[in-house]
C-alpha positions as CSV (number, residue, x, y, z in Angstrom):
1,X,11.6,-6.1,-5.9
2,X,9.3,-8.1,-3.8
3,X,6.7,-10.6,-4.8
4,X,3.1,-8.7,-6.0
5,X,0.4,-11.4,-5.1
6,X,-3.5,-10.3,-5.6
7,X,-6.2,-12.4,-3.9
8,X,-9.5,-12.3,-5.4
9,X,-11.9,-13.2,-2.7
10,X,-16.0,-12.8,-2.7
11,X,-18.5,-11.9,-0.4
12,X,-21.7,-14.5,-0.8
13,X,-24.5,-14.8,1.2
14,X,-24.1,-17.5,4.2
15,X,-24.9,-21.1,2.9
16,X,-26.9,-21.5,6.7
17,X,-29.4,-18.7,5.6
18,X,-32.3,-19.0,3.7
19,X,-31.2,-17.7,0.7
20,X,-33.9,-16.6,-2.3
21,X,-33.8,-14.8,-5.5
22,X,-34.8,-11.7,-6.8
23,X,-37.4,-10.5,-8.8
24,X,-35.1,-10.0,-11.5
25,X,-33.7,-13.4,-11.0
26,X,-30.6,-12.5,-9.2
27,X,-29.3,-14.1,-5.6
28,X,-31.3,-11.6,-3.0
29,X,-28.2,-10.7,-1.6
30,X,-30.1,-8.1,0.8
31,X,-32.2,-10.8,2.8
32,X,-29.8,-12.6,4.3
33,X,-26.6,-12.0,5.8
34,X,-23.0,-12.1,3.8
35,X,-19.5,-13.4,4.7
36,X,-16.0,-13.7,3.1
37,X,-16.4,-17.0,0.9
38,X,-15.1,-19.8,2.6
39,X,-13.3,-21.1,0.0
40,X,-11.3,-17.9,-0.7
41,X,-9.5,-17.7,2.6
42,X,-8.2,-21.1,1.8
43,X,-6.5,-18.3,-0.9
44,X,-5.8,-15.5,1.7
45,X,-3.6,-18.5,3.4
46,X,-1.9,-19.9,0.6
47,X,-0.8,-15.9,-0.4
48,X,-0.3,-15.4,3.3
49,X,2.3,-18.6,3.7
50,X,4.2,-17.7,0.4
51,X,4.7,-14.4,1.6
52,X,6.0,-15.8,4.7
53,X,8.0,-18.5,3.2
54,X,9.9,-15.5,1.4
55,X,10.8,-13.8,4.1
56,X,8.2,-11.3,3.9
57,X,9.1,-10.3,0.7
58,X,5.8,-9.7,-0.7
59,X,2.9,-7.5,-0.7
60,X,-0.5,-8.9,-0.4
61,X,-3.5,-7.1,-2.4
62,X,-7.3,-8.7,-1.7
63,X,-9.6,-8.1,-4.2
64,X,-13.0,-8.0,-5.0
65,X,-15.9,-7.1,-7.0
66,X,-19.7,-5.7,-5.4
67,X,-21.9,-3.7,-3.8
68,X,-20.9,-1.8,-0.5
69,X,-21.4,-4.9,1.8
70,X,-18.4,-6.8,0.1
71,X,-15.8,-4.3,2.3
72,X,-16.9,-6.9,5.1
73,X,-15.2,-9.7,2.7
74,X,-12.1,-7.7,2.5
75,X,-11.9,-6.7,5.8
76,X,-11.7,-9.9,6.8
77,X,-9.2,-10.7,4.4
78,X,-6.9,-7.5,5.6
79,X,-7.4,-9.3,9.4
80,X,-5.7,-12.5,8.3
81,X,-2.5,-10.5,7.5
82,X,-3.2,-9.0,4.0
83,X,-1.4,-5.6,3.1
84,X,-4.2,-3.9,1.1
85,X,-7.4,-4.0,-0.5
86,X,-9.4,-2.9,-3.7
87,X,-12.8,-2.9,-4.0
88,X,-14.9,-2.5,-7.3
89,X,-18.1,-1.6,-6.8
90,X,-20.3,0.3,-9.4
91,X,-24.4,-0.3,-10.1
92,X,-23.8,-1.3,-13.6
93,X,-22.2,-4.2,-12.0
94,X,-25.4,-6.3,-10.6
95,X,-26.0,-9.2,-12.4
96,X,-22.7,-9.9,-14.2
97,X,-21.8,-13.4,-14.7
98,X,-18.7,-15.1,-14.5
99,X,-17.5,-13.5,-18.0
100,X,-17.9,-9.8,-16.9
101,X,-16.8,-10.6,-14.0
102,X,-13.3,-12.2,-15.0
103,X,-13.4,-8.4,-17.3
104,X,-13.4,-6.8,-14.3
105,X,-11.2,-8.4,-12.1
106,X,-8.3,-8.7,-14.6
107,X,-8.8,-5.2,-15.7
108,X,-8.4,-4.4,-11.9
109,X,-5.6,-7.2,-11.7
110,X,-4.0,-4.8,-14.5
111,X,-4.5,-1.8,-13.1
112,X,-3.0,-2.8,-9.3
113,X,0.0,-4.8,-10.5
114,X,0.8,-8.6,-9.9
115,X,3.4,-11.3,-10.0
116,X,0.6,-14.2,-8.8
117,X,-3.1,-14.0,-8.8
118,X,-4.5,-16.2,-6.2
119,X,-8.2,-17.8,-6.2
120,X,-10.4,-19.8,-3.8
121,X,-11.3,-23.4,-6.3
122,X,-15.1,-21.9,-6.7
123,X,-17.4,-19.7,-5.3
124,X,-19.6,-20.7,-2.7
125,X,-23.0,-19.2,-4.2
126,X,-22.1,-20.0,-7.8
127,X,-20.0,-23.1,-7.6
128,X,-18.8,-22.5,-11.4
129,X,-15.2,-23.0,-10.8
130,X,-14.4,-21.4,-13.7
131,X,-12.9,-17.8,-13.4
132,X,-9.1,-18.6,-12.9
133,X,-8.7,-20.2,-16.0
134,X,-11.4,-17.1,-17.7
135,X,-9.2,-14.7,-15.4
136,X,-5.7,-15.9,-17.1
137,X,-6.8,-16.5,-20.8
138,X,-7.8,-12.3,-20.3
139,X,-4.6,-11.7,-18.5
140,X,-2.1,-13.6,-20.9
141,X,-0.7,-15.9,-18.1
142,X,-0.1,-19.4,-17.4
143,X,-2.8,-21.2,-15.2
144,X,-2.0,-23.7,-12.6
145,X,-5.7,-24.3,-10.9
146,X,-6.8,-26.6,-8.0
147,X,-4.1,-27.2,-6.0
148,X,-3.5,-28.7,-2.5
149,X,0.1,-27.5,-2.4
150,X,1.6,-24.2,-3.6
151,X,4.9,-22.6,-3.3
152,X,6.8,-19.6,-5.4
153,X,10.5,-19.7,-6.1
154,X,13.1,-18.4,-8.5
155,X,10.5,-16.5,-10.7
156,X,8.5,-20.0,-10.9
157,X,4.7,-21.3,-9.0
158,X,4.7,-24.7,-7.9
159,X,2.1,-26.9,-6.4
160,X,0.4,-30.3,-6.2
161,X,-2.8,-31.3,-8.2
162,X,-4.5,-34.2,-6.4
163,X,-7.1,-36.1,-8.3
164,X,-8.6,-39.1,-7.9
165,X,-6.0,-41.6,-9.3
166,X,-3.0,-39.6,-8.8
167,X,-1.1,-36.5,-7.8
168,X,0.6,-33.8,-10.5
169,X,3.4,-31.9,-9.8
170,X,2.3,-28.6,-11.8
171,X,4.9,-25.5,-12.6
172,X,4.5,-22.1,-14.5
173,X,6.7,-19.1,-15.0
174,X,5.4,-15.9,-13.5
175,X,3.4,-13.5,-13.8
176,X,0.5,-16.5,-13.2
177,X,-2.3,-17.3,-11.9
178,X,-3.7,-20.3,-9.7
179,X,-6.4,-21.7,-7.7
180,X,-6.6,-23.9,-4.2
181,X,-8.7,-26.2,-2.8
182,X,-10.0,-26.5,0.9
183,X,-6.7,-28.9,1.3
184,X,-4.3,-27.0,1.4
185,X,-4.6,-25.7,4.7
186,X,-6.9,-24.1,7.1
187,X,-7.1,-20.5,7.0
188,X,-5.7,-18.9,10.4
189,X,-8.4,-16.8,12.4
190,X,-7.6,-13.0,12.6
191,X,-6.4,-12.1,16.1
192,X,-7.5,-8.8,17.7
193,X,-3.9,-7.3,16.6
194,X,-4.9,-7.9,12.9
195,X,-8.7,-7.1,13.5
196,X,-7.5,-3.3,14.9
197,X,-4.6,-3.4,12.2
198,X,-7.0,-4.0,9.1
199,X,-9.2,-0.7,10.3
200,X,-6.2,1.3,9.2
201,X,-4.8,-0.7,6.1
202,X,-6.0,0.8,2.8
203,X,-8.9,-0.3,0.5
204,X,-9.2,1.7,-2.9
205,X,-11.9,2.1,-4.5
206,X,-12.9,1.8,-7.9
207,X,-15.5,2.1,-10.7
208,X,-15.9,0.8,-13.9
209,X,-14.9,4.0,-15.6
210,X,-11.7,3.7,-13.6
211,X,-10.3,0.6,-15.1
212,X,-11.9,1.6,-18.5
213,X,-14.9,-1.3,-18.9
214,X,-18.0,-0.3,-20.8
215,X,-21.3,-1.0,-18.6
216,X,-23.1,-2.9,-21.4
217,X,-20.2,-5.8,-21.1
218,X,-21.3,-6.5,-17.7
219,X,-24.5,-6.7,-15.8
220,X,-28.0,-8.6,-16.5
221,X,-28.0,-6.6,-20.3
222,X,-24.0,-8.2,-20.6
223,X,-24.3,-11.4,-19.5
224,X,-23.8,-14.3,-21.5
225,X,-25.8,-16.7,-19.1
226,X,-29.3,-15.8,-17.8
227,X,-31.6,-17.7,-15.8
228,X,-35.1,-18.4,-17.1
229,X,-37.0,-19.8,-14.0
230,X,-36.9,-20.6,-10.5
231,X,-39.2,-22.4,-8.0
232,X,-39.3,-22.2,-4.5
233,X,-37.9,-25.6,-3.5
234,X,-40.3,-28.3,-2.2
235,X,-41.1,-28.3,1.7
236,X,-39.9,-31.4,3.4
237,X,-42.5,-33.9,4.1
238,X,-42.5,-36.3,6.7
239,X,-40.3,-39.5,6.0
240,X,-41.9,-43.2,6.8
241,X,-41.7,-44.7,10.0
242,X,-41.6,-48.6,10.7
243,X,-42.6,-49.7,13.7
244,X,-41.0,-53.3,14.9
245,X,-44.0,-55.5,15.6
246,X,-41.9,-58.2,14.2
247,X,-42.3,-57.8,10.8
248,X,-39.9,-54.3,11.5
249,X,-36.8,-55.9,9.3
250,X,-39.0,-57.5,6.2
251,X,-40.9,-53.9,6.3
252,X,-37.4,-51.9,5.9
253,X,-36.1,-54.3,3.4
254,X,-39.3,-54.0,1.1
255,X,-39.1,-50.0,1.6
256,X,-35.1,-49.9,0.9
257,X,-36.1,-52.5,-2.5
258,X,-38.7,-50.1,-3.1
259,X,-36.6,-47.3,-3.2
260,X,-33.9,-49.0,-5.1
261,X,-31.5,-48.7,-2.6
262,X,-31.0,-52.3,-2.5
């Protein structure tokens, strides 16, 4: 039986846009323009070299939760070389935080079938970092998060943690789940045989009634976080210039002293 690896992957609103919230306090994900998380095809490729690395004994399942737009984010995904996709999207979803959202996905998880779950480290609008080790306390499995290296052998994950004083050799029996970092690898760009090929690969789609998750455990009314306020941030003002008339170097010193730079 070949290996069943599920990518969850996000589509977030480009970090070079200017980027707002909603009136009810959500990211405005309609004013600017989206993209497969950065982070997460640092996933795609760590699924994409196991798979390869066992001979092609694997099927790859991308993954993700939102609104119509997110096919982008898993089109992409099926481009790099992923087998299939499955997209959640229902209107009870906007909103969730990272709790419903680990629900969902390992409900979905469930429901498509998995040996290894693979995640990017974070998101790149929310920047929690949290949801693989949510996503495997709900699924029951192992967690082996934020590694640079990651391989899969004899029923076991293994990978290298790299922190700042030293390196961890990590392992965990399958089923799992585990997280990478932008280290491990760059993330190969699709070629126009795996851009035509993902047009025809499948992507299911599913609601909340489908993987059997009430609507009032996710969305704004579900959430176990809210935000109470935002402000637009400051305008940038102009910085201060020092003109050398000879005093240019006694000037810069008092303004770096002043600062407390120095």
């Amino acid at each position: 039986m070949s290996l069943r690896i599920v990518v969850c992957v996000k589509y977030v609103p480009d970090a070079t846009g200017d980027r707002h919230f909603a009136e009810d306090r959500t990211t405005d994900r309609e004013a600017v323009d989206g993209l497969l998380s950065e982070l997460d095809e640092y996933a795609v490729e760590q699924a994409l070299q196991i798979k390869e690395a066992n001979g092609g004994e694997a099927e790859i399942t991308v993954l993700t939760m939102g609104g119509d737009d997110a096919k982008d984010a898993l089109r992409k995904a099926l481009s790099m070389g992923a087998d299939k996709a499955v997209h959640v999207n229902d209107e009870a979803l906007h909103g969730t935080d990272v709790l419903g959202t680990s629900l969902v996905l390992a409900k979905a998880v469930e429901h498509v079938g998995y040996d290894l779950v693979v995640c990017g480290m974070a998101s790149t609008d929310g920047t929690m970092g949290v949801l693989p080790a949510i996503l495997a306390e709900r699924l029951g499995t192992p967690q082996v998060t934020l590694l640079s290296e990651v391989a899969v052998a004899d029923g076991k994950v293994t990978g290298r943690r790299d922190g700042d004083a030293a390196s961890e050799q990590l392992e965990a029996s399958l089923p799992a789940v585990v997280s990478v970092t932008d280290q491990s690898g760059e993330a190969r760009y699709p070629s126009f045989k795996g851009i035509m090929a993902a047009k025809k690969k499948p992507v299911e789609a599913l609601e909340l009634s489908d993987l059997g998750v009430d609507a009032s455990a996710v969305g704004l009314e579900g959430s176990w976080t809210a935000v109470d306020g935002v402000t637009e941030r400051p305008a940038r003002t102009a910085g201060t210039i020092v003109k050398d008339e000879g005093e240019g170097g006694k000037q810069l010193a008092e303004y770096l002293a002043g600062q407390k730079f120095i």
